[in-house]
Biopython code that builds the backbone (N, CA, C, O; Angstrom):
import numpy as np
from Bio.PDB.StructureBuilder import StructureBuilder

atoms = [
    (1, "UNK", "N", (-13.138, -4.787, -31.344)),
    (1, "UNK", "CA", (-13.329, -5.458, -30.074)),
    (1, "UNK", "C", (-12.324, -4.905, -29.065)),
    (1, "UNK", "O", (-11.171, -4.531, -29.280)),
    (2, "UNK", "N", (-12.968, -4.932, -27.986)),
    (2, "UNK", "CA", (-12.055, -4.044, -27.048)),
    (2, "UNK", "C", (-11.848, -5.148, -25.682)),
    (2, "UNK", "O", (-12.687, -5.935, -25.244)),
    (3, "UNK", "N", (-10.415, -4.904, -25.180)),
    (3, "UNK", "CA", (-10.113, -6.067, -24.655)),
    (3, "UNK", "C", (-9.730, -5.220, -23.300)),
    (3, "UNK", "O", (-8.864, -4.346, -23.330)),
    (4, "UNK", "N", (-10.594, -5.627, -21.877)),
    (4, "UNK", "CA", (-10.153, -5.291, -20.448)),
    (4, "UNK", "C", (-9.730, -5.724, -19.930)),
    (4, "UNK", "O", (-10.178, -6.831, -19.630)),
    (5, "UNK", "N", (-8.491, -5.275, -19.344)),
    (5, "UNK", "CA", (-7.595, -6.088, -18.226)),
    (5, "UNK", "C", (-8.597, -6.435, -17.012)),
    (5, "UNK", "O", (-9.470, -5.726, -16.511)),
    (6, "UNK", "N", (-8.211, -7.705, -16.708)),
    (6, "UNK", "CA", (-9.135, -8.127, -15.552)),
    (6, "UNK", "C", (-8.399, -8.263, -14.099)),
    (6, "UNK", "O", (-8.076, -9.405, -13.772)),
    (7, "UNK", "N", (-8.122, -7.246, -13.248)),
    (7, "UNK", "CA", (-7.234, -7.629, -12.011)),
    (7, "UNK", "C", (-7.688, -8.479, -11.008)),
    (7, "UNK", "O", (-8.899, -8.491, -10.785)),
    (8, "UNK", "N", (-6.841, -9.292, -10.271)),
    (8, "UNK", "CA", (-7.401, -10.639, -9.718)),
    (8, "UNK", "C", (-7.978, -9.793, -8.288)),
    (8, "UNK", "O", (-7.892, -8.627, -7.905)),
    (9, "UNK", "N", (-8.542, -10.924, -7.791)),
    (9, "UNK", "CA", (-8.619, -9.909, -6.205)),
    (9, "UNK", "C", (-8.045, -9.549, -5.223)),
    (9, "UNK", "O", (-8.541, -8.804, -4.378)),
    (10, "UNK", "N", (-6.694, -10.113, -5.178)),
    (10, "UNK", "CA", (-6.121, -9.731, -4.450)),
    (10, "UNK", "C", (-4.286, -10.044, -5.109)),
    (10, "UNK", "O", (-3.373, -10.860, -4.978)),
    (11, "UNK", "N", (-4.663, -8.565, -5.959)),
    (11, "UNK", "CA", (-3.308, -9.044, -6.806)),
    (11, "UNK", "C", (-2.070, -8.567, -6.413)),
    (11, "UNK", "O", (-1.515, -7.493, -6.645)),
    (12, "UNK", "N", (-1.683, -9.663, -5.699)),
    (12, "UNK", "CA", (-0.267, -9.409, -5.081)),
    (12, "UNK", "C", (0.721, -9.323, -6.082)),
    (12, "UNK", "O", (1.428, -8.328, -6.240)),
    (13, "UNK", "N", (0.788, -10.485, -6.849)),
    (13, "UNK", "CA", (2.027, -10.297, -7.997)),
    (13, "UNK", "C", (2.375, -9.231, -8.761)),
    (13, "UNK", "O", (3.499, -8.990, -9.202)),
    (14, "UNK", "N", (0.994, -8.353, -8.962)),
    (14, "UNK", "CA", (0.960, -7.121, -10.116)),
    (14, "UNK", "C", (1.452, -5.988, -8.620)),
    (14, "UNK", "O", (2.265, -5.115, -8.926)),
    (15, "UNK", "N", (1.095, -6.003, -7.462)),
    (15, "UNK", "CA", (1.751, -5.413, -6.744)),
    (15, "UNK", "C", (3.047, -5.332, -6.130)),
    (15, "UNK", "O", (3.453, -4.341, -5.522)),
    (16, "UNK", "N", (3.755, -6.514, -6.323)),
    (16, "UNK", "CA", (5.045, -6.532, -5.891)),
    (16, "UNK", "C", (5.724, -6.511, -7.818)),
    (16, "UNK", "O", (6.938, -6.390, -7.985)),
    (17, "UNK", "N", (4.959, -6.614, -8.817)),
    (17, "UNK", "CA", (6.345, -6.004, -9.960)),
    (17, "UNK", "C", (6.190, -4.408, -10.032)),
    (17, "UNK", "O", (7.125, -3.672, -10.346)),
    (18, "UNK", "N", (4.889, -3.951, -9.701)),
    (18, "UNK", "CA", (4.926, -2.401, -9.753)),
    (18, "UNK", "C", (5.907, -1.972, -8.436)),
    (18, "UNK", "O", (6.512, -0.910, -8.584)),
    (19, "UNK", "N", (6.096, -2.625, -7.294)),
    (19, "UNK", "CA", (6.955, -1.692, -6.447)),
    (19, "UNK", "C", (8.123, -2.053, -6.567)),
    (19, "UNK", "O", (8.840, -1.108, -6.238)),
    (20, "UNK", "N", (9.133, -3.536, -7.075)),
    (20, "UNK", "CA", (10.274, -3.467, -7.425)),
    (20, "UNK", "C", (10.436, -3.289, -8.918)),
    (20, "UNK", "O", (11.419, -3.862, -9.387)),
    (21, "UNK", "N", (9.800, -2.726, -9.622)),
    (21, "UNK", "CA", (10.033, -1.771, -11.018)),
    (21, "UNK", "C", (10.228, -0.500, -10.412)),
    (21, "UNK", "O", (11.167, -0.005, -11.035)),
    (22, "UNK", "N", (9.810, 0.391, -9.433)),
    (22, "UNK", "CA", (10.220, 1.572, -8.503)),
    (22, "UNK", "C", (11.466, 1.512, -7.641)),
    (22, "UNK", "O", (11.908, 2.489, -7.036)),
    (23, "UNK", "N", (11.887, 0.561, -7.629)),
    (23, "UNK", "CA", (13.130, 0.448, -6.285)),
    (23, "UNK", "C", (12.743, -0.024, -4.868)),
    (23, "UNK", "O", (13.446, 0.067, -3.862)),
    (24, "UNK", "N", (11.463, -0.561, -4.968)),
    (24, "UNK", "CA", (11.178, -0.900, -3.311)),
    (24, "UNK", "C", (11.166, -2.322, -3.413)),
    (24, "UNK", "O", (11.408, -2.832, -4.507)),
    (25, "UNK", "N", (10.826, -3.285, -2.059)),
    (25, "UNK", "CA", (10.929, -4.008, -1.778)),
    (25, "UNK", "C", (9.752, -4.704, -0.947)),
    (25, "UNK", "O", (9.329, -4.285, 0.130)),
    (26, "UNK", "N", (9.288, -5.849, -1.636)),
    (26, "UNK", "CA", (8.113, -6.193, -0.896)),
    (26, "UNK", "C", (8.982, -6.959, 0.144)),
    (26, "UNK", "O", (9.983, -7.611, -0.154)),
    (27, "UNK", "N", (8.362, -6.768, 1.698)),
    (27, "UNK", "CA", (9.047, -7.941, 2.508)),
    (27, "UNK", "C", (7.966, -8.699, 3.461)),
    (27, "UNK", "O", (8.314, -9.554, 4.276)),
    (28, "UNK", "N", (6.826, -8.355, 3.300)),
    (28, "UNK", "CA", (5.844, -9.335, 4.122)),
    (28, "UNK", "C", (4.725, -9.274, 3.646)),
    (28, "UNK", "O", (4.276, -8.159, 3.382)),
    (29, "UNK", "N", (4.031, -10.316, 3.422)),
    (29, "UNK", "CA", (2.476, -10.055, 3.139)),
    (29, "UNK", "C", (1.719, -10.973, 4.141)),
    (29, "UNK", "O", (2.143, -11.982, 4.704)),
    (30, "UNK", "N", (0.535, -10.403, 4.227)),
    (30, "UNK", "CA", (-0.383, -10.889, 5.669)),
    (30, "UNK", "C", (-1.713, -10.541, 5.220)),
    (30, "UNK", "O", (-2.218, -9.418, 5.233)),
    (31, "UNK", "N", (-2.333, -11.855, 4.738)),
    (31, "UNK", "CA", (-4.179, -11.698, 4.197)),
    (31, "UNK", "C", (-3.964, -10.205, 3.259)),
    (31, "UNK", "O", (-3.286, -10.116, 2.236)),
    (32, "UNK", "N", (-4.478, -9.468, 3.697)),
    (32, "UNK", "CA", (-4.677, -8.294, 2.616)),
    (32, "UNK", "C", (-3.886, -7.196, 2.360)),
    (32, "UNK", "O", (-4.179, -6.401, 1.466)),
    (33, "UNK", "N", (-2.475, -7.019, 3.372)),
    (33, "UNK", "CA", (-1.756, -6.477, 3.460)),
    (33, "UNK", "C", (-0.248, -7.014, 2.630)),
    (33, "UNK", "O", (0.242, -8.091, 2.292)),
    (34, "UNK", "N", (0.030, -5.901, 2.567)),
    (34, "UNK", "CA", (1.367, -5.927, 2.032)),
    (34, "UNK", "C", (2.266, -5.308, 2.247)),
    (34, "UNK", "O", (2.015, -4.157, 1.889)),
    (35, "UNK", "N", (3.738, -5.425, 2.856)),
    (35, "UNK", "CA", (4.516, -4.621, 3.475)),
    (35, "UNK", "C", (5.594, -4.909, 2.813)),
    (35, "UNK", "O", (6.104, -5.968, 2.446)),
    (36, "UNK", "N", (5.993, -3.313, 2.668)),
    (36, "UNK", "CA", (7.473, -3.244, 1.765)),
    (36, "UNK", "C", (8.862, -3.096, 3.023)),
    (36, "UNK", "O", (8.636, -3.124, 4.233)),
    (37, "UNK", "N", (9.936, -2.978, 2.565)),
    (37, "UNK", "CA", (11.413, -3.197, 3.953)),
    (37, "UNK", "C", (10.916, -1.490, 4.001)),
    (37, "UNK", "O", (10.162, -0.838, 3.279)),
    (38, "UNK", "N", (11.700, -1.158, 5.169)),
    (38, "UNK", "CA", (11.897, -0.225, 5.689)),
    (38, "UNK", "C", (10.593, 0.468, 6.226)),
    (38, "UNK", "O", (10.834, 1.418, 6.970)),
    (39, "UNK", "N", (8.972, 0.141, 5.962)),
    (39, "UNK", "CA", (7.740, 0.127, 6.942)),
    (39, "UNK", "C", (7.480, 1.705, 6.908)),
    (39, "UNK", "O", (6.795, 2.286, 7.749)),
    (40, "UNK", "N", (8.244, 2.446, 5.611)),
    (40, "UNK", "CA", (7.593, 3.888, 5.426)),
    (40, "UNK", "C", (5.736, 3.762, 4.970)),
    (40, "UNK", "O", (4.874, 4.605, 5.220)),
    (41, "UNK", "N", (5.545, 2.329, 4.196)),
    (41, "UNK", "CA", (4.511, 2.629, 4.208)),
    (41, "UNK", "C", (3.875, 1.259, 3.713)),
    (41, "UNK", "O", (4.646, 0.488, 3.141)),
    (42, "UNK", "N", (2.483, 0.855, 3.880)),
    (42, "UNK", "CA", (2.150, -0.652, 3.330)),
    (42, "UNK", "C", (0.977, -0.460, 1.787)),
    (42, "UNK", "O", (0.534, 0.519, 1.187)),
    (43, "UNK", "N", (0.882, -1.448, 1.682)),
    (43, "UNK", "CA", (-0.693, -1.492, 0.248)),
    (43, "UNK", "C", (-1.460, -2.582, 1.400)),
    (43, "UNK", "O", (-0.792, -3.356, 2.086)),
    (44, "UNK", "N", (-2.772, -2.504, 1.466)),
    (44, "UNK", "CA", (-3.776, -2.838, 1.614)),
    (44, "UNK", "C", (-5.089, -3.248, 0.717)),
    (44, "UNK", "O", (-6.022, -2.449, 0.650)),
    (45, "UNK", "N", (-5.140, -4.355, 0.111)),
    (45, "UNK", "CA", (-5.771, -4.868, -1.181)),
    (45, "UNK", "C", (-7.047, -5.167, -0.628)),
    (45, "UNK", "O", (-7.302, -6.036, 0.205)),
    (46, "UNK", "N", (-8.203, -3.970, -1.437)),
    (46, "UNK", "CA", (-9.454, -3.836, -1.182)),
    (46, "UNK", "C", (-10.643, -4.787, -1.677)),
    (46, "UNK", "O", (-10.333, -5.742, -2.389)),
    (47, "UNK", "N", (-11.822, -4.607, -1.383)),
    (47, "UNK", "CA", (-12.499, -5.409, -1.892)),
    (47, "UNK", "C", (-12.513, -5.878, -3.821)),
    (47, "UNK", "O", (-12.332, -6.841, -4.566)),
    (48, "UNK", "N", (-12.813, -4.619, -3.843)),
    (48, "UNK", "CA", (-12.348, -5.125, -5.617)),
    (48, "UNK", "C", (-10.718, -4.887, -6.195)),
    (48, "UNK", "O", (-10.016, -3.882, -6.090)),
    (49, "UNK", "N", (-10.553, -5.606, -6.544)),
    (49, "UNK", "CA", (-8.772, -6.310, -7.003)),
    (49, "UNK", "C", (-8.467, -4.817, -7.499)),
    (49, "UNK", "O", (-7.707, -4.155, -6.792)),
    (50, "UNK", "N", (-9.005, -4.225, -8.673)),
    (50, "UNK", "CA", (-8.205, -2.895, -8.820)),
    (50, "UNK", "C", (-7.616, -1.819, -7.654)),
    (50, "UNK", "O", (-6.588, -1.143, -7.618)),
    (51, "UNK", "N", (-8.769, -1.981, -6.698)),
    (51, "UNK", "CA", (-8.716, -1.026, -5.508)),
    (51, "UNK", "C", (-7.760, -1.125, -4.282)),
    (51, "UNK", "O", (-7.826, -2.001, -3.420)),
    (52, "UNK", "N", (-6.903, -0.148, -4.324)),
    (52, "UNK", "CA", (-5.796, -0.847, -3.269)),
    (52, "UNK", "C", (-5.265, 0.622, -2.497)),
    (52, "UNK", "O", (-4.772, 1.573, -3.104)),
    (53, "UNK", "N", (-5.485, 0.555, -1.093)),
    (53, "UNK", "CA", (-4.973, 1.462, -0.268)),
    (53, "UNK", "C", (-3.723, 1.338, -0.142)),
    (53, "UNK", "O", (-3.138, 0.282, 0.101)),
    (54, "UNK", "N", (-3.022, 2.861, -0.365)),
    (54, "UNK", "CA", (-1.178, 3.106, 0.363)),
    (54, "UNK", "C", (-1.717, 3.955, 1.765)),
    (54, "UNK", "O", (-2.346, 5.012, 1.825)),
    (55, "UNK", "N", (-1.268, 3.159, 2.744)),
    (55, "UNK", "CA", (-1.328, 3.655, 3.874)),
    (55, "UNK", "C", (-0.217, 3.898, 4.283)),
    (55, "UNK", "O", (0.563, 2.954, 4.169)),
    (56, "UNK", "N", (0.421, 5.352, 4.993)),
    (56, "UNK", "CA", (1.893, 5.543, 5.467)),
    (56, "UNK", "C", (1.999, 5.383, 6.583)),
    (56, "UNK", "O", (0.888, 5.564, 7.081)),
    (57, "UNK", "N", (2.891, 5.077, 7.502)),
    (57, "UNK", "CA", (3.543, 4.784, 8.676)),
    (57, "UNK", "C", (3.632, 6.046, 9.252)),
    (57, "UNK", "O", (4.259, 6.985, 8.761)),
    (58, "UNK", "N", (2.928, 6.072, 10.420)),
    (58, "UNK", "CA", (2.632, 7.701, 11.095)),
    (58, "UNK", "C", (3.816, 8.202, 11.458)),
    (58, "UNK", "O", (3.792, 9.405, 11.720)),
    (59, "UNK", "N", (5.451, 7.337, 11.615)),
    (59, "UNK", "CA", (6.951, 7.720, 11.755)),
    (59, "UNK", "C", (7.592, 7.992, 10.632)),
    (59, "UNK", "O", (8.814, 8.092, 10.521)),
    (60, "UNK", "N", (6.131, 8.216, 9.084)),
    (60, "UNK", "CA", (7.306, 8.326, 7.972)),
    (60, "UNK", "C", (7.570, 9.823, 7.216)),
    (60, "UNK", "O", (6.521, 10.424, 6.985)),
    (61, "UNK", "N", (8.631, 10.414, 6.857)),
    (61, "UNK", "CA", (8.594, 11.464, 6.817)),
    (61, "UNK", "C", (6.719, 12.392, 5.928)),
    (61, "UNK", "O", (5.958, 11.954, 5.065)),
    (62, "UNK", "N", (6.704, 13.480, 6.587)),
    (62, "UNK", "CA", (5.364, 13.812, 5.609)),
    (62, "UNK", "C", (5.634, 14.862, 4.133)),
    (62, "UNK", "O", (4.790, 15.209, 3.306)),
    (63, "UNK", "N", (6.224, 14.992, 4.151)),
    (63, "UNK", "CA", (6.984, 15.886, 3.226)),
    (63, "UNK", "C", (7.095, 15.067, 1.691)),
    (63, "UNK", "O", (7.210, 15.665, 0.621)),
    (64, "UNK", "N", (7.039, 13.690, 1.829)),
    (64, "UNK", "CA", (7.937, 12.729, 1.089)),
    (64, "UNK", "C", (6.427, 12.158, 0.355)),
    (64, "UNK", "O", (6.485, 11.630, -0.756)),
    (65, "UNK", "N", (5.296, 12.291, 0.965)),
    (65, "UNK", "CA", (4.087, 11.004, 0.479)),
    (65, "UNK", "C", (3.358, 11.656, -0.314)),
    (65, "UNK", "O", (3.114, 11.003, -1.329)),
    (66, "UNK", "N", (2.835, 12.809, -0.292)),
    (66, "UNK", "CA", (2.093, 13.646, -1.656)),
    (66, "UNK", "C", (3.058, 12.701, -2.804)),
    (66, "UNK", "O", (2.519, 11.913, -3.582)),
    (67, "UNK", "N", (4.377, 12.898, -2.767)),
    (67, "UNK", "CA", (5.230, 12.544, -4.025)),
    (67, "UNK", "C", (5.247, 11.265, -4.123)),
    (67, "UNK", "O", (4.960, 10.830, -5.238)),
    (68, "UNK", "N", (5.601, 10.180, -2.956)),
    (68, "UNK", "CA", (5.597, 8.937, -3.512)),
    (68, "UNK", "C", (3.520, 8.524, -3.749)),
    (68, "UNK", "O", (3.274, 7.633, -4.563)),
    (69, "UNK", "N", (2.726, 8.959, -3.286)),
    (69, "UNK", "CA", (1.525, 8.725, -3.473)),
    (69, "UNK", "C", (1.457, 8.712, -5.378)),
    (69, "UNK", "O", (1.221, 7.805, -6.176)),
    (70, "UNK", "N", (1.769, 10.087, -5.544)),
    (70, "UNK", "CA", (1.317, 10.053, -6.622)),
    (70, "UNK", "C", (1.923, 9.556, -8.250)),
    (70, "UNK", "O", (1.540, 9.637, -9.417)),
    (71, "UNK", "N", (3.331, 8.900, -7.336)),
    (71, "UNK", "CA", (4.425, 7.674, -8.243)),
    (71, "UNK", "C", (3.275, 6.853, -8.604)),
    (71, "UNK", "O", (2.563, 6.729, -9.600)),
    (72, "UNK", "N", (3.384, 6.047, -6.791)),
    (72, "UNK", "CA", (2.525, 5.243, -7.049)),
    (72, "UNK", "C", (1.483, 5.049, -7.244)),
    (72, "UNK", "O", (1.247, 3.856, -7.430)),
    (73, "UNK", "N", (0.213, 6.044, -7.331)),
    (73, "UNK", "CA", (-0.897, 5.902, -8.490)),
    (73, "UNK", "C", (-0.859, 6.338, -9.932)),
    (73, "UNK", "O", (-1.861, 6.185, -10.631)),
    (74, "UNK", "N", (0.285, 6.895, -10.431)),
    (74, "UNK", "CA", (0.750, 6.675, -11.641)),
    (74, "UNK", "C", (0.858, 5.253, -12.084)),
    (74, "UNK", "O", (-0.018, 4.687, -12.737)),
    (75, "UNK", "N", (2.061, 4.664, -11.668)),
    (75, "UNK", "CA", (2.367, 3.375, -12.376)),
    (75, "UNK", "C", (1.200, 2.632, -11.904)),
    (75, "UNK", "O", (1.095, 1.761, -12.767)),
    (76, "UNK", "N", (0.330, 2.458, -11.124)),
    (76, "UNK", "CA", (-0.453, 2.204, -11.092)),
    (76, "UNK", "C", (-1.555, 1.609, -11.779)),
    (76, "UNK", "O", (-1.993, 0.463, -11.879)),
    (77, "UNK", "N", (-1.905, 2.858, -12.269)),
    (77, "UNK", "CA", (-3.264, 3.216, -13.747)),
    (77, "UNK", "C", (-2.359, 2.230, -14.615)),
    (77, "UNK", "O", (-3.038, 1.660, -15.469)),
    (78, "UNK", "N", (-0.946, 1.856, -14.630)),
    (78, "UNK", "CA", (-0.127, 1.582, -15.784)),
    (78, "UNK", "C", (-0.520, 0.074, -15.964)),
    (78, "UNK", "O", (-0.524, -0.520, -17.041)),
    (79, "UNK", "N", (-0.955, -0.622, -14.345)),
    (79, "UNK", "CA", (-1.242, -1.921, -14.308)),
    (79, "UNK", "C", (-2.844, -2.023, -13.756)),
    (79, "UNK", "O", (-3.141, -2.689, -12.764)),
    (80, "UNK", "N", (-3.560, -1.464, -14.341)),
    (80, "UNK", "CA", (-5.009, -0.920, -14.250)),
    (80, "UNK", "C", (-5.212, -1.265, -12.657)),
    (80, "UNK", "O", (-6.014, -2.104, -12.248)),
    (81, "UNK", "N", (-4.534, -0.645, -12.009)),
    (81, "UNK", "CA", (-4.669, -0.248, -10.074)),
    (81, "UNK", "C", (-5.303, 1.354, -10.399)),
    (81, "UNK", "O", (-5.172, 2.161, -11.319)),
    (82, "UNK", "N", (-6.098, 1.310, -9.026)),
    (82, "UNK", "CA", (-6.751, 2.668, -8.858)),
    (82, "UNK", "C", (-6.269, 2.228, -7.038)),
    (82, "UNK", "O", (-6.707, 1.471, -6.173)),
    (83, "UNK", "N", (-4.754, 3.553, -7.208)),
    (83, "UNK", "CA", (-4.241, 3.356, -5.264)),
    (83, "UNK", "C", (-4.421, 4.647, -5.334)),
    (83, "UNK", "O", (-4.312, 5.440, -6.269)),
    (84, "UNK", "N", (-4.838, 4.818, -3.735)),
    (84, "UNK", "CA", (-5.393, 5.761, -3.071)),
    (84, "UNK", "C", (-5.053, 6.098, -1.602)),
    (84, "UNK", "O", (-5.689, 5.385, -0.825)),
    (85, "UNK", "N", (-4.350, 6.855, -1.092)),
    (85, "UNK", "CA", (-4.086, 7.140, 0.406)),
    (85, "UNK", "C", (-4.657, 7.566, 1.235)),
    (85, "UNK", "O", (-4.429, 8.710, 1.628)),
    (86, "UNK", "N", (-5.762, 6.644, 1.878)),
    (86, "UNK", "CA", (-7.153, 7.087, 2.534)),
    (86, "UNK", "C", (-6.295, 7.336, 4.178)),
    (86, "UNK", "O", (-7.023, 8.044, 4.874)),
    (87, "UNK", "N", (-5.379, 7.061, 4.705)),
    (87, "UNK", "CA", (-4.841, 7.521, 5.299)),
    (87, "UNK", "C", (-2.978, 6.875, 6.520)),
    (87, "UNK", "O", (-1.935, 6.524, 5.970)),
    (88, "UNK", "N", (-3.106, 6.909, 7.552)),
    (88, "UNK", "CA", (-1.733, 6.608, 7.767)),
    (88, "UNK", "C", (-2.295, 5.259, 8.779)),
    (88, "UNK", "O", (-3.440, 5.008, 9.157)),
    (89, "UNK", "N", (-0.577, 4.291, 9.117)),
    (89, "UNK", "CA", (-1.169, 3.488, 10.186)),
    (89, "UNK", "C", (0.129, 3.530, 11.222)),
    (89, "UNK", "O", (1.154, 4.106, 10.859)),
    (90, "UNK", "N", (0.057, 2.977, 12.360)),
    (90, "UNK", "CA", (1.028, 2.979, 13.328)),
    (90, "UNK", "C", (1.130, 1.222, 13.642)),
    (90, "UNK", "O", (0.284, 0.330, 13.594)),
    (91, "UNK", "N", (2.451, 1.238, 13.944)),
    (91, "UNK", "CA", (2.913, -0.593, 13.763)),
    (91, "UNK", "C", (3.789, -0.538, 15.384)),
    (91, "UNK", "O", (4.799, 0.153, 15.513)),
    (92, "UNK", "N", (3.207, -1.384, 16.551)),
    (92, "UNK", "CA", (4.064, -1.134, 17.894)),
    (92, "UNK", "C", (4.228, -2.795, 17.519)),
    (92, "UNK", "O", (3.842, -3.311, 16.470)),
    (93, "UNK", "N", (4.963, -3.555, 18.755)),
    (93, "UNK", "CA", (5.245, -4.324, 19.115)),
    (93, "UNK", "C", (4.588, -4.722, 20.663)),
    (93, "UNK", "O", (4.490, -3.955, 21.620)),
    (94, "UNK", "N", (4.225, -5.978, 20.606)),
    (94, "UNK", "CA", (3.325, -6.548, 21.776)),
    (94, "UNK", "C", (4.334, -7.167, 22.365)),
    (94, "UNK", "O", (5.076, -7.938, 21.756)),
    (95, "UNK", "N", (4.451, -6.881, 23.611)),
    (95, "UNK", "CA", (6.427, -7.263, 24.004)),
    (95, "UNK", "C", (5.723, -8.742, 24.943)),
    (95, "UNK", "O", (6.398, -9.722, 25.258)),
    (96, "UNK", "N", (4.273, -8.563, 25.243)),
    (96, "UNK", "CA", (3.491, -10.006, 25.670)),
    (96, "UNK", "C", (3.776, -10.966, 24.866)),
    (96, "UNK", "O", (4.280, -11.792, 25.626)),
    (97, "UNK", "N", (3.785, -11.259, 24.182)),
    (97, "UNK", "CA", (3.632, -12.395, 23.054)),
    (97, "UNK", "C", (4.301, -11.940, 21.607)),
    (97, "UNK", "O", (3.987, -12.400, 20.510)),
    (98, "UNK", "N", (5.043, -11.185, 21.805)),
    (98, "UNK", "CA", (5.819, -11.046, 20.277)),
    (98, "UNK", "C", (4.983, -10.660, 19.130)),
    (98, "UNK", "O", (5.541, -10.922, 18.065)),
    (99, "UNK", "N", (4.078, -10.238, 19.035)),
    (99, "UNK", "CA", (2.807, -10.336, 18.325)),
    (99, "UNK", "C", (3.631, -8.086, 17.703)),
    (99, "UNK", "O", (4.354, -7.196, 18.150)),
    (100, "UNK", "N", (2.916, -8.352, 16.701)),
    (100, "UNK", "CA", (2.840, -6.471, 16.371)),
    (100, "UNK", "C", (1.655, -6.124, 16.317)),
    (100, "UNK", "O", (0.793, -6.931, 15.969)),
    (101, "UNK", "N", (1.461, -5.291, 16.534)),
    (101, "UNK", "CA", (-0.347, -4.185, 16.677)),
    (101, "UNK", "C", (-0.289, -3.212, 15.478)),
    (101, "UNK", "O", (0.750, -2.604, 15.220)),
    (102, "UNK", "N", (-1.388, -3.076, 14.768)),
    (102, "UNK", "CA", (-1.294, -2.288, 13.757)),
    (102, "UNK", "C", (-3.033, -1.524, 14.245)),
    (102, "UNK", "O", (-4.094, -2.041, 14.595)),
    (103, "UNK", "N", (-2.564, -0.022, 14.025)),
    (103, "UNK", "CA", (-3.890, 0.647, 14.363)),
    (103, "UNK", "C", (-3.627, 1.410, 12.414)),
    (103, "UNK", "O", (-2.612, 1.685, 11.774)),
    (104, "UNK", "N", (-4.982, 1.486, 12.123)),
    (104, "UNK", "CA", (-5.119, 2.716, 11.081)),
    (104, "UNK", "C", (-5.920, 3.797, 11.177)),
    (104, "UNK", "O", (-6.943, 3.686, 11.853)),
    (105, "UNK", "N", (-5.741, 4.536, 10.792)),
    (105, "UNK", "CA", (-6.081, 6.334, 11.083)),
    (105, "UNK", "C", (-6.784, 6.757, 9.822)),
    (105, "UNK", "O", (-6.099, 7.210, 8.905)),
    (106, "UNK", "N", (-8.174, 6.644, 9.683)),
    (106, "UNK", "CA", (-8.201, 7.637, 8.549)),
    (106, "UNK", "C", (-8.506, 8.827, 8.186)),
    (106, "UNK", "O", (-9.534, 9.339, 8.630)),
    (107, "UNK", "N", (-7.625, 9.556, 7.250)),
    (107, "UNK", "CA", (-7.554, 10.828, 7.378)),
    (107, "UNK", "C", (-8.734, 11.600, 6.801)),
    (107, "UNK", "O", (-9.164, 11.274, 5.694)),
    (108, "UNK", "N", (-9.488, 12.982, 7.738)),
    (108, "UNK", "CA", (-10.472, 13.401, 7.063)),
    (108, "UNK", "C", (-10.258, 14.855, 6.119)),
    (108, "UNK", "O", (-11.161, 15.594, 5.725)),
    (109, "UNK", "N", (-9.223, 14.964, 5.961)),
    (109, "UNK", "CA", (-9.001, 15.913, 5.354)),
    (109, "UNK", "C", (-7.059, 15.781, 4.601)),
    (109, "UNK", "O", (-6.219, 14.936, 4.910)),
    (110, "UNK", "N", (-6.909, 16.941, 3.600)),
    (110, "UNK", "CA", (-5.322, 16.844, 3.191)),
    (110, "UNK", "C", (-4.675, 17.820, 4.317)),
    (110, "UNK", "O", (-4.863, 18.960, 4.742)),
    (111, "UNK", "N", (-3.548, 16.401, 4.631)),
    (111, "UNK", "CA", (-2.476, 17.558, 5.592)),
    (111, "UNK", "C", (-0.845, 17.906, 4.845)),
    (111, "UNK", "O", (-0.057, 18.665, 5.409)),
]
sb = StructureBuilder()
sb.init_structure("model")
sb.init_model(0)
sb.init_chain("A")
sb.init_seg("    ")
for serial, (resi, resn, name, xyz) in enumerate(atoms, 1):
    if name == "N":
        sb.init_residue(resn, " ", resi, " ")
    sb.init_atom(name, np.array(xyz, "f"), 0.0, 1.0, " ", f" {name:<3s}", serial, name[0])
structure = sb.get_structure()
């Protein structure tokens, strides 16, 4: 008998022990988002619970995300996640109302 992990739908908990088992830090979550300190980059929890976008912060170095991408879809598979970096997002501040703006970009090709 063969036994499948079943991931919830929007599994935050299995996402915040996979990124502080790495050294990061979850510091905000918002409906489907999830934001770690320092805003190099967020998870975005997709329709089905395994499926979860790393989107990077268009100010975060590019040199650096091939490598952390593919950390984090390693440990990943480890907590039956299938993450994927469909592409980057940009985070301003609404100086009207204190509010932040988040645009996402998705990328059609590898840069």
């Amino acid at each position: 008998m063969t036994m499948t992990q079943t991931v919830p739908y929007r599994p935050l908990g299995i996402l915040k022990t996979l990124v502080e088992s790495l050294g990061f830090e979850v510091s905000h979550c918002y409906e489907d988002l999830v934001f770690l300190a320092h805003n190099a980059f967020l998870f975005r929890m997709e329709d089905k619970g395994e499926e979860v976008s790393l989107l990077f912060n268009m100010d975060s170095h590019p040199g650096k995300r091939l490598e952390i991408t593919e950390l984090l879809a390693t440990e990943g598979k480890k907590h039956h996640l299938v993450i994927t970096s469909p592409g980057t997002y940009r985070i301003t501040a609404n100086e009207a109302d204190g509010a932040i703006n988040l645009e996402f970009y998705e990328e059609t090709e590898e840069t």
